[in-house]
N, C-alpha and C positions, 0 to 999 in steps of 0.2 A: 474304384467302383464306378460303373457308367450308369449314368442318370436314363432313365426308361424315358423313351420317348411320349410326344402325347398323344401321338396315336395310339399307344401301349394304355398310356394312362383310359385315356376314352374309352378303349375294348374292353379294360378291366371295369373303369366303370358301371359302363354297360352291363357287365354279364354280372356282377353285383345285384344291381338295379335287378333284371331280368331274374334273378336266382329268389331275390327279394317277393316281387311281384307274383313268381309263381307260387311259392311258396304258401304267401298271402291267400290270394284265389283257390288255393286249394280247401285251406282252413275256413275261407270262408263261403266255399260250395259246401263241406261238410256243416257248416251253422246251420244251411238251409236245405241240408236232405231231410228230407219224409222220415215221419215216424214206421215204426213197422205197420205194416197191414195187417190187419186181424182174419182170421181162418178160425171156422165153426164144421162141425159137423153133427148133421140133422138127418137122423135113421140111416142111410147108407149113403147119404152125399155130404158133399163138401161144400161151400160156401167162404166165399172172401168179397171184403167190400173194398168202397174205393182207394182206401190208402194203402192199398195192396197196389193195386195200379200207376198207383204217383211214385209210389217206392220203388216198383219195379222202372218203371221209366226214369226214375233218376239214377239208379245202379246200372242199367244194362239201357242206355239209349235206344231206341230202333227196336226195341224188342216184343213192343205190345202193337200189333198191327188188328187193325181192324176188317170183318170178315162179312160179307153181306150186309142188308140195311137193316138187320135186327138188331143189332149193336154189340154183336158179337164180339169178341176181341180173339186174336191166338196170341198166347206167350210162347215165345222163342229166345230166351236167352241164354248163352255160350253156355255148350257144354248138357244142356236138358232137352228133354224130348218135350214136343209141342202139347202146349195145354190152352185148352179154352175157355173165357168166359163168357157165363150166359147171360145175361141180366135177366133178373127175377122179380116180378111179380110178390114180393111178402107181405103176410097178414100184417105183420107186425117187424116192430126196430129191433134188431138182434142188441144185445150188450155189447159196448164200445163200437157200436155199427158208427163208420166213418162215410159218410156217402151214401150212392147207390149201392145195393148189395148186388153179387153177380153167382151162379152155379159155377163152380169148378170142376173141370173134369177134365181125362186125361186122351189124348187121343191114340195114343197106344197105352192096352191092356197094361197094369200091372206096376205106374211109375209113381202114379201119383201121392200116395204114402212118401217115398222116396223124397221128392222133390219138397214137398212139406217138413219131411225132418231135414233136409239139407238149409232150406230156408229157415227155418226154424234156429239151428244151429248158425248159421251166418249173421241171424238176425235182422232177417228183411221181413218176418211175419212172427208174430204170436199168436198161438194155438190158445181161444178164447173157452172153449170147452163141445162139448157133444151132449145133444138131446133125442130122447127116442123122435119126438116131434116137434112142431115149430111152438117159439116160448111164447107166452102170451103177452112177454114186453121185453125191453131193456134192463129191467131188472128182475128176470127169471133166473133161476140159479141153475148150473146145467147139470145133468143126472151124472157127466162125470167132467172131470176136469183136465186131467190126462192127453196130451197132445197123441197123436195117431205116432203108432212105433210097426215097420215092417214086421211081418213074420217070418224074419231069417235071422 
């Protein structure tokens, strides 16, 4: 039986090491992903705060670009039709509001339910509930609790 050379030995090292390291860094990007972003909706709009935004930016890099000096943002990530946030002006802290809070809304008719339950289901956001109107605090209870489901 012939003895591996130590160039052989080194490579194997190496990609050991490397196989190690990745692996590592992987598990230790997931310790420090974002919790899910929270998603509300308030008479016929939608609203998410900012740990919708960290989440998103840590799943899909590059995806949350910013759009005029209003402090717009558009979501673009693989695979979803573009969505924007507004930032908003509230009377008041929604429950488990992380942040800024922002308007959600779809720039083509008809995704935005979709892309909510897809999120939802992937679990990059929790659907925190729905009020006819804005709640008078952080601890409002919402009129329903029920995450938004397409009508198909």
């Amino acid at each position: 039986m012939e003895k591996p050379s130590t160039t052989s030995m080194i490579i194997g090292a190496a990609a050991t090491v490397a196989g190690f390291a990745a692996g590592y860094f992987t598990r230790a990007r997931d310790l420090f992903r974002p919790g899910p972003g929270h998603v509300y909706r308030i008479g016929a709009m939608f609203f998410a705060d900012e740990a919708l935004v960290r989440r998103l930016n840590h799943q899909f890099p590059r995806a949350i670009q910013p759009r005029g000096q209003a402090g717009v943002l558009w979501i673009m990530p693989p695979g979803c039709y573009t969505l924007s946030l507004t930032p908003w002006d509230a009377p008041a802290r929604l429950p488990r509001q992380v942040g800024r809070i922002y308007r959600l809304a779809e720039l083509r008719e008809g995704t935005l339910r979709d892309v909510i339950e897809d999120w939802e289901r992937a679990g990059v956001v929790e659907f925190v509930g729905a009020w006819s109107s804005w709640p008078e605090g952080p601890d409002a209870s919402p009129d329903e609790w029920a995450p938004p489901r397409s009508e198909s």
